[in-house]
N, C-alpha and C positions, 0 to 999 in steps of 0.2 A: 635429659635435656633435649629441644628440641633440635632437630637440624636445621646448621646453618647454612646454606643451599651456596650461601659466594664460598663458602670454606672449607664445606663437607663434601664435595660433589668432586670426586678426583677419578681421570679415566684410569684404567688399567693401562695403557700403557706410562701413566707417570708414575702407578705403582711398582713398575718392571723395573722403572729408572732408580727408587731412592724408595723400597720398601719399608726400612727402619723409619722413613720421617711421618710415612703414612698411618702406619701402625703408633710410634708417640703422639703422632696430632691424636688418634683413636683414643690413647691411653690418657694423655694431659687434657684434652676438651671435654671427657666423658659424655660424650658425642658419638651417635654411628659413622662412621664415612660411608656414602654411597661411592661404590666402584661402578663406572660406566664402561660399555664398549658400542662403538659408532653411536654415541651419544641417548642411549639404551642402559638402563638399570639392570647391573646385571648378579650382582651380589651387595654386600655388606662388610666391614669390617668395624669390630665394636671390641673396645677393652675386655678385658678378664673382669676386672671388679663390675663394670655394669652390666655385662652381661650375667654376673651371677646376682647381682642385685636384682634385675630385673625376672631372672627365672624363681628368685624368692616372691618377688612381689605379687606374681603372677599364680604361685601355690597359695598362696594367701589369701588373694579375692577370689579364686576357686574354691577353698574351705570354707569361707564366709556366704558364698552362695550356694555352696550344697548343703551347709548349715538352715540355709532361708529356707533351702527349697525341705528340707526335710522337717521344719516347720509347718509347711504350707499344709505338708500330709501327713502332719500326725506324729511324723516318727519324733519321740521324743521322748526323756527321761525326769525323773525330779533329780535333784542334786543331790540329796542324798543318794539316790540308787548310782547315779556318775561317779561321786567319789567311792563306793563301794565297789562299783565294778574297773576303779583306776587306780584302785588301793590306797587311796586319800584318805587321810584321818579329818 
């Protein structure tokens, strides 16, 4: 989801103050928080679940374009030799 900049945008020092509510907004909005200091982006703080969503999604479109690209040049197998060399019947 994208950031909501009036919701998302919390300094570090309101993170000092009441770090569990920062971290659940993180976890319940499935949203980044940008942490600020002197009104400066100075990190991130992002759930467990979308962060690992997001690092799948991102293995993902990278096997899908090193798939294209190994298209482009040739590298490539019939399906029968694929299921043979992935021991697929």
């Amino acid at each position: 989801m994208p950031t909501k900049f009036s919701e998302d945008v919390i300094s570090l020092s309101e993170l000092k103050v009441n770090p569990g509510k920062v971290v659940n907004h993180a976890k319940d909005s499935q949203r980044p928080i940008l942490l600020t200091s002197r009104g400066k982006g100075v990190a991130v703080v992002q759930g467990l679940a979308e962060f690992e969503k997001n690092g799948e999604e991102l293995a993902f479109v990278k096997a899908i374009s090193q798939g294209l690209m190994d298209i482009e040049e040739g590298k490539v197998m019939s399906l029968k030799d694929a299921k043979k060399k992935l021991a697929i019947d």
